[in-house]
C-alpha positions as CSV (number, residue, x, y, z in Angstrom):
1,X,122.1,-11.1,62.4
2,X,125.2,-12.2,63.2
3,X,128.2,-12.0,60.2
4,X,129.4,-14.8,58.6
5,X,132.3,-16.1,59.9
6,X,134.6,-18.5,57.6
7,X,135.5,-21.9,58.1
8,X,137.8,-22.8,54.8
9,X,139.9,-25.3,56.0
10,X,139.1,-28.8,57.9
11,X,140.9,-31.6,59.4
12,X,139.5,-34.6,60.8
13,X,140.2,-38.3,62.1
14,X,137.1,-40.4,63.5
15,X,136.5,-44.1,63.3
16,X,134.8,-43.3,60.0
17,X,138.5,-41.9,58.4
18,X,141.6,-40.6,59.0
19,X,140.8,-37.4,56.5
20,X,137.9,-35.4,55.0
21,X,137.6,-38.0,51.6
22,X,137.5,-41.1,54.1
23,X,135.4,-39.9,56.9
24,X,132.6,-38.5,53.9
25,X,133.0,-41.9,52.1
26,X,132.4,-44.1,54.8
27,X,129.2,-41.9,56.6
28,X,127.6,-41.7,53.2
29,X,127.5,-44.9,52.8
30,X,126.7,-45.7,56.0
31,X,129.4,-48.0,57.4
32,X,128.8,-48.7,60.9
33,X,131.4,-51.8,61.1
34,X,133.5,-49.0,63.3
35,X,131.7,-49.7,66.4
36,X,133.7,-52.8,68.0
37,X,133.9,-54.2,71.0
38,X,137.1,-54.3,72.7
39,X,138.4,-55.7,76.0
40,X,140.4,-53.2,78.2
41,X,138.2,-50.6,79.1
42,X,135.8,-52.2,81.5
43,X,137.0,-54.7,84.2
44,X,134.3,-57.3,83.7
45,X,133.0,-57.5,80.4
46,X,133.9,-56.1,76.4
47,X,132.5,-52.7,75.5
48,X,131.4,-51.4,72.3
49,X,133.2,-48.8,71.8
50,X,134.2,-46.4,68.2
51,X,138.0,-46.1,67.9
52,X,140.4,-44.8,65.6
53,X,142.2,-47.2,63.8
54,X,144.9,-45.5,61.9
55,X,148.4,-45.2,62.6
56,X,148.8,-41.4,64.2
57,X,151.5,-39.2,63.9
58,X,154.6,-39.6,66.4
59,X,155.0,-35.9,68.3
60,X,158.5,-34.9,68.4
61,X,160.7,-34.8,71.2
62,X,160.5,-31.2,72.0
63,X,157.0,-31.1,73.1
64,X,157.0,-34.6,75.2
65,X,155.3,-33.1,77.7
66,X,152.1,-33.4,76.2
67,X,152.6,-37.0,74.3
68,X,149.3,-38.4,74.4
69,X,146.7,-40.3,72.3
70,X,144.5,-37.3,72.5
71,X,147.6,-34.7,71.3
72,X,148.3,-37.5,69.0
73,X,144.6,-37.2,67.5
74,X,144.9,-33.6,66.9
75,X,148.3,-33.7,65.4
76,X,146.7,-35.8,62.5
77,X,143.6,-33.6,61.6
78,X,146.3,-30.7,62.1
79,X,148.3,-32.0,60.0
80,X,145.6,-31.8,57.0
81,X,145.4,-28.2,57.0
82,X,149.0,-27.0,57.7
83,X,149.3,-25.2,54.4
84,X,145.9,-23.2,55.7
85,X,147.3,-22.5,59.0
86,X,150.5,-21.1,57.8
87,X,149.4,-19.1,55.0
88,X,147.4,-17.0,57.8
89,X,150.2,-17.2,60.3
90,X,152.3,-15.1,57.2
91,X,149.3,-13.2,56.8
92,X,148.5,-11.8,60.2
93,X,151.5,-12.6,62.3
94,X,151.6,-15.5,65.4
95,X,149.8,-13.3,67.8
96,X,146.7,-12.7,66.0
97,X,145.9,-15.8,65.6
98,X,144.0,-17.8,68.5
99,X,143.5,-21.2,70.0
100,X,140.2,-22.7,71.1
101,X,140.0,-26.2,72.0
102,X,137.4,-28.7,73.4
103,X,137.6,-31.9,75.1
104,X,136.9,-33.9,78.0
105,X,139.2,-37.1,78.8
106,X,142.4,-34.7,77.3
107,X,145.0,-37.3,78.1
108,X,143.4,-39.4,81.0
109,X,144.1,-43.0,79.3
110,X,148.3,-41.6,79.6
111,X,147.6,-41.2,83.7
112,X,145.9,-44.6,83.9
113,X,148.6,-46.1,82.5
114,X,151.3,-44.1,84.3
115,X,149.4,-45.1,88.0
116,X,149.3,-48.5,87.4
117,X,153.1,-48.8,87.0
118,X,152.9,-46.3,89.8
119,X,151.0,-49.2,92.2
120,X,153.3,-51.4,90.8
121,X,156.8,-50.3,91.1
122,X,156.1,-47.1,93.8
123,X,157.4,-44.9,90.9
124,X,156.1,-42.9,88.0
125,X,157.0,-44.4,84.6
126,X,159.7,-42.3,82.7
127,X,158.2,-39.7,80.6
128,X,155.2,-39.3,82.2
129,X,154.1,-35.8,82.8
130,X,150.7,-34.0,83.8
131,X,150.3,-31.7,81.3
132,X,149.5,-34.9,79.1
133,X,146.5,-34.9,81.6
134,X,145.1,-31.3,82.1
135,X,142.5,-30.2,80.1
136,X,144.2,-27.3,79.1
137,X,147.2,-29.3,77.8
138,X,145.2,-29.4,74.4
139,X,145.1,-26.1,73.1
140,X,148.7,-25.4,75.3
141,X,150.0,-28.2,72.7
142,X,148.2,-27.0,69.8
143,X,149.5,-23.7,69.9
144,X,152.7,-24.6,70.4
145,X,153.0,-26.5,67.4
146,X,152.1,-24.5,65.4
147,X,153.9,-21.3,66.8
148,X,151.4,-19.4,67.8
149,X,151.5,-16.7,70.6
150,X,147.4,-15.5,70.4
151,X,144.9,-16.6,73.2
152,X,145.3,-20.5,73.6
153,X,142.8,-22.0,76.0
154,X,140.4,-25.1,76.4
155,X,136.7,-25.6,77.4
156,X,135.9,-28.8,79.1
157,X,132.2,-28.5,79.4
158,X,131.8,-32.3,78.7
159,X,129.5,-33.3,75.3
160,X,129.5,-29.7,74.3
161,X,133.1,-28.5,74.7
162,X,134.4,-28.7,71.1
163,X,130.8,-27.2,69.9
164,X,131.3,-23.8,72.6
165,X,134.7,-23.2,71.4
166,X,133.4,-22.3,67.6
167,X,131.2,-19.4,69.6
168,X,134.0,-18.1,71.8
169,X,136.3,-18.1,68.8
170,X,133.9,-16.3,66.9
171,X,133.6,-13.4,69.9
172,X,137.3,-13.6,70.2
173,X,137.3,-12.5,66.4
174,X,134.2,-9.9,66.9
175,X,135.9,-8.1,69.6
176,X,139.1,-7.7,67.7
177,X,141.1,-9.9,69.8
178,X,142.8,-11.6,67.3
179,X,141.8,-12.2,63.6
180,X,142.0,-15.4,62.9
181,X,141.5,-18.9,65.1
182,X,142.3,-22.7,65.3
183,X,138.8,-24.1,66.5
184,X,138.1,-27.9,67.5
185,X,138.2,-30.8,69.7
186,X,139.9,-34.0,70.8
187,X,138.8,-36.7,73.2
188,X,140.3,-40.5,73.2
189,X,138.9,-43.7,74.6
190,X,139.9,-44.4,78.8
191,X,139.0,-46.8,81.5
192,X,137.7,-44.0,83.5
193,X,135.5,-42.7,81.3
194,X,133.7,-46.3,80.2
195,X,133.7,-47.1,83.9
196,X,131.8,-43.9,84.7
197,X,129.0,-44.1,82.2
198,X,128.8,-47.9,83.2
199,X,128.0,-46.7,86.6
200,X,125.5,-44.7,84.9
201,X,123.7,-47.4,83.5
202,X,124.2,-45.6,80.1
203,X,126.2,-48.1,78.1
204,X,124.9,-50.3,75.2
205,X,125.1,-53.9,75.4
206,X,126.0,-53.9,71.5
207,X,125.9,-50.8,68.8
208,X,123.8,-48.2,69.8
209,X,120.0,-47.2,68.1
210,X,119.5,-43.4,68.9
211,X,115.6,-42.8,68.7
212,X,114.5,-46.6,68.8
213,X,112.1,-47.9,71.0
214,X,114.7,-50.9,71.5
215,X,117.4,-48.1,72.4
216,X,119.6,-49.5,75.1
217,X,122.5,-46.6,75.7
218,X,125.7,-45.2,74.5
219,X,128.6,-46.1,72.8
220,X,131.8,-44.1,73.5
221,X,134.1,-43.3,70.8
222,X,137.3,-41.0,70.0
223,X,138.0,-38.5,67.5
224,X,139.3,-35.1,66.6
225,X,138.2,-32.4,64.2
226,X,139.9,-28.8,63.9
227,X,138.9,-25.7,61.5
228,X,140.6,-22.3,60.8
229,X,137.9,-19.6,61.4
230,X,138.8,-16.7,59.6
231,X,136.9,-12.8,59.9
232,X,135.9,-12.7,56.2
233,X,133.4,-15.5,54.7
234,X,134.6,-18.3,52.9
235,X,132.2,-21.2,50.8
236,X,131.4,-22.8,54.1
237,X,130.9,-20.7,57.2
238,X,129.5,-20.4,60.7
239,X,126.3,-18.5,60.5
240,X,124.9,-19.2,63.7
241,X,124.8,-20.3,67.3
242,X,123.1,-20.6,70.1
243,X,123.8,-21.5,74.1
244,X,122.2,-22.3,76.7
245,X,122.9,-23.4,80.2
246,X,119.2,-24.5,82.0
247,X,121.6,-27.0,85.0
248,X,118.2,-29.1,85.2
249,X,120.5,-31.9,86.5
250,X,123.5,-33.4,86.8
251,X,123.5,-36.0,84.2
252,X,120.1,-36.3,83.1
253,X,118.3,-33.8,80.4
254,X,115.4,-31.8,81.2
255,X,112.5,-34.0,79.6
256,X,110.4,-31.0,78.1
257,X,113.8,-29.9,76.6
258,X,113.5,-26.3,77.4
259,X,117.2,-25.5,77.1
260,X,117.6,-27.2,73.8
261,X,114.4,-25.7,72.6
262,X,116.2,-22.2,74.0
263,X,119.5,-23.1,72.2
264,X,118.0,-23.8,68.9
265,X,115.8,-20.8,68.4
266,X,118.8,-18.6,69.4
267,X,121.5,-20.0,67.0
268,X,117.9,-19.9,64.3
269,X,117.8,-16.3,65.5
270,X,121.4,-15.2,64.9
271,X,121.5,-16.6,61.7
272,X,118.6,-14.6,60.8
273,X,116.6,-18.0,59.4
274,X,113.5,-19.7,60.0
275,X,113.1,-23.3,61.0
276,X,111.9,-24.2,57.5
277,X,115.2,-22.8,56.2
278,X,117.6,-25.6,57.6
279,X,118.2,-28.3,55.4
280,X,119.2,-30.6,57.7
281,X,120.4,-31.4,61.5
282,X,122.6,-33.6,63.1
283,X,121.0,-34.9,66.3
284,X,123.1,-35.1,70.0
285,X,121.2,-38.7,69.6
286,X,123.4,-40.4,72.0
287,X,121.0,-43.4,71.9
288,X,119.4,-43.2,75.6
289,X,116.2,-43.3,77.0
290,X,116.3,-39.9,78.2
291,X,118.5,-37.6,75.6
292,X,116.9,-39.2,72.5
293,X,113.4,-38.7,73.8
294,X,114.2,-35.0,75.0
295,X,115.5,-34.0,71.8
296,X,112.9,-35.7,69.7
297,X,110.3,-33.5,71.6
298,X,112.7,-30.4,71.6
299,X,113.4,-31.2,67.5
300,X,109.6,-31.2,67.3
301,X,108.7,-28.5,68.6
302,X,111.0,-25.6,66.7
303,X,111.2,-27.9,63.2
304,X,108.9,-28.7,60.9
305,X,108.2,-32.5,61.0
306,X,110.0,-33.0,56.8
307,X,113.3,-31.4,58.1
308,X,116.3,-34.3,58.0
309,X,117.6,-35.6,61.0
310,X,120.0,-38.2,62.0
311,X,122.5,-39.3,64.4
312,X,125.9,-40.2,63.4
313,X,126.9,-41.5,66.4
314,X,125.2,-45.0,65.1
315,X,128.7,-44.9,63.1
316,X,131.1,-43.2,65.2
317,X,130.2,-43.6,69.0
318,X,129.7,-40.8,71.3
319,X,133.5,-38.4,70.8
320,X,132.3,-36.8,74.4
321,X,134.2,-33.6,74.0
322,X,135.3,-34.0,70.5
323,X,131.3,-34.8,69.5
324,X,130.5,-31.3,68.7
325,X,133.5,-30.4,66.5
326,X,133.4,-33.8,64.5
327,X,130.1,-33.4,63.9
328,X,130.2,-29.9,62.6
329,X,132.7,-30.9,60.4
330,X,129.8,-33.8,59.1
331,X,128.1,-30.8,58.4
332,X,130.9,-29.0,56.5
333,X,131.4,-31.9,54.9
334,X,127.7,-32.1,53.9
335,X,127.8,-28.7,52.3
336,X,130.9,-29.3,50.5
337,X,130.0,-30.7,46.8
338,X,133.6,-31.9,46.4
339,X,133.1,-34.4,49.5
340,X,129.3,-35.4,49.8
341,X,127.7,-34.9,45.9
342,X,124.7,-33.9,47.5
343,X,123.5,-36.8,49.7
344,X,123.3,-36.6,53.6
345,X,124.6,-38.3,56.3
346,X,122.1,-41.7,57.2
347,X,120.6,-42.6,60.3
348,X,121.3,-46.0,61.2
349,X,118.7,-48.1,63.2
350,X,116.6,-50.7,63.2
351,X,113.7,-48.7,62.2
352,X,111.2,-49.4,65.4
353,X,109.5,-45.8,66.0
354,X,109.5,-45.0,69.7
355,X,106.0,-44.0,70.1
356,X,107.1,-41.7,72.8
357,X,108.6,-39.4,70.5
358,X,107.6,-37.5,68.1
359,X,108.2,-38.9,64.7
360,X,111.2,-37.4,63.1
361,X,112.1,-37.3,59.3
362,X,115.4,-39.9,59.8
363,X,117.2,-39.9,57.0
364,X,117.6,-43.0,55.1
365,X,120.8,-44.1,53.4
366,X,121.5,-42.5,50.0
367,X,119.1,-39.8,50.8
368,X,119.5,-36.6,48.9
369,X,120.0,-33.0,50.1
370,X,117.8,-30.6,48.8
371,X,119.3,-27.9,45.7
372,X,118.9,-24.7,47.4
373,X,121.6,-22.5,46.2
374,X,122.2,-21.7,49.5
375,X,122.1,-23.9,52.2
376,X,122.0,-24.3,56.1
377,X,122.6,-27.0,58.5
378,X,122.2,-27.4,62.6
379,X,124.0,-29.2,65.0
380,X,123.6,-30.2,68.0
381,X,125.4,-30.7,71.5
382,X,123.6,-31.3,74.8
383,X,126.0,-32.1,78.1
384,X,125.8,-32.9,81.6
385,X,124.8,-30.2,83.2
386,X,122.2,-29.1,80.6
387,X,124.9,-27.3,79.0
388,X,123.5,-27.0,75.2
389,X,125.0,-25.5,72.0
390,X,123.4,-25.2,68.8
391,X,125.5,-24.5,65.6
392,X,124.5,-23.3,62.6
393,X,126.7,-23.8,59.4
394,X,125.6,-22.8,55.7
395,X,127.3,-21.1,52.0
């Protein structure tokens, strides 16, 4: 079995909330008036898309260089666990503390901006600089603002970047790199992004209904989410995870699901539980055709059939890169008595049971978790790629 590794401290922003109280408040009581459709991002048309509406912090002058929505995102869900972050920064110095971040548009929505004045005028805008582009400009920015001189990178492995960084932390930690790390994820809404998925075919015409049969694509939303993962256990931790890579194709899952079925019995395995043990487990559910009934037969066969499921994504969109860390932190918040008084995040959807899927147990709103003393939860990131991670968080 793999230790338990702590996860005390959380910060998040989503369309649901701009902190932990909001973001639990709204998902538990299953507010899906986030989803809206806006007219910029597609050329033709309005989108439905999940955005953040709150006012986000300004980043100061001194780090300009990466001033971006997406920097921007992470500065607020920083923000909520400074105190955390510094106490451990006295505790173990700068340099033993690391930074693992997870996105997938970074600061793309800053470039389209910048090259359409480009087009326009022949010249870059003023203040316009690349790192607010490169993937790696998130945990660059992160780490710099807080002071911190440990290993800083990014993973970009699109829906399951922020969800690969908690396991890479973790062996970071194990391996007595460094002691301590900043895990998480940021991704923020863009033109190219909605265009691409568009091309896909893979949009929804209105909010999307992961697992219906009336199920008609994706929406796209933006978020950020960021924990301090400590070596010793805390009340929540990560207990387990599992990855898999099976490359079945580009964009499309495998249909029998073998590398999520491979992804979920090895985070099961290195938490040392059995599939009757988790209490619940937030679906990838993006909402199309071929993810939702991939997962639904992957779900199916390592789960029993009474196990709660749903997607939040019915609420939030799809964060791409950020998906994996927001929705561990669902979990987190799930687990934590002071935020969710033990009910579970709903599944929203117009009820028609795809009878191509297995039947899962969706959870209905105001359902209530079960009162084990202890508890485990399992979440769920499939990408492009048939790049899967499976996360296990628990007491």
């Amino acid at each position: 079995m793999a230790r338990a590794f702590g996860l005390p401290a959380l910060g998040i922003v989503t369309p649901l909330g701009d902190d932990k109280t909001s973001t639990a408040n709204s998902f538990l009581n299953s507010d899906n008036k986030n989803i809206i459709p806006r007219n910029d991002l597609l050329p033709d048309r309005d989108v439905h898309v999940g955005a953040v509406k709150t006012q986000l912090p300004d980043i100061a002058a001194e780090f300009t260089e990466f001033d971006c929505r997406n920097n921007q995102l992470m500065l607020a869900a920083l923000q909520q666990i400074k105190k955390e972050i510094e106490e451990q920064v006295t505790l173990l110095g700068p340099d033993r503390i690391a930074v693992v971040m997870g996105t997938s548009t970074s600061g793309i929505a800053n470039t389209e901006v910048a090259f359409e004045h480009y087009l326009q005028s022949g010249e870059w805008p003023k203040g316009f600089n690349y790192k607010q582009h490169e993937a790696g400009g998130l945990a660059e920015f992160t780490a710099r603002i807080l002071g911190l001189s440990g290993p800083a990178y990014t993973i970009a492995t699109a829906c399951s970047s922020s969800a690969k960084v908690f396991a890479s932390a973790r062996r970071l930690i194990a391996n007595n790199v460094c002691d301590a790390a900043i895990v998480g994820g940021a991704d923020s809404l863009c033109q190219i992004t909605l265009n691409g998925f568009d091309s896909l075919e893979a949009l929804s015409a209105a909010q999307c209904m992961p697992f219906s049969a009336h199920r008609d694509g994706i929406n796209i939303g933006e978020g950020a989410a960021v924990f301090l993962m400590t070596r010793d256990p805390s009340a929540i931790n990560l207990l387990g995870v599992g990855e898999t890579s099976d490359g079945f194709h580009i964009s499309a899952p495998d249909p029998c699901g073998e590398g999520a079925i491979a992804a979920m019995k090895q985070a099961l395995a290195d938490a040392s539980l059995r599939p009757e043990e988790i209490a619940y487990i937030n679906l990838h559910g993006t909402g199309t055709v071929l993810n939702d009934g991939m997962e639904g037969k992957a779900v199916s066969l390592v789960f029993p059939s009474d196990v709660p499921c749903s997607s939040t994504k019915a609420m939030t969109g799809h964060m791409l890169g950020a998906a994996g860390a927001t929705e561990a932190a669902f979990l987190w918040l799930s687990l934590n008595p002071a935020f969710s008084p033990g009910r579970l995040p709903p599944h929203l959807w117009d009820g028609a049971q795809d009878p191509e899927i297995p039947a899962l147990n969706l959870v209905e709103p105001g359902a209530e978790l079960r009162s084990d003393s202890k508890l485990a939860m399992l979440s769920n990131s499939f990408a492009f790629g048939g790049n899967n991670a499976s996360l296990i968080l628990g007491n």
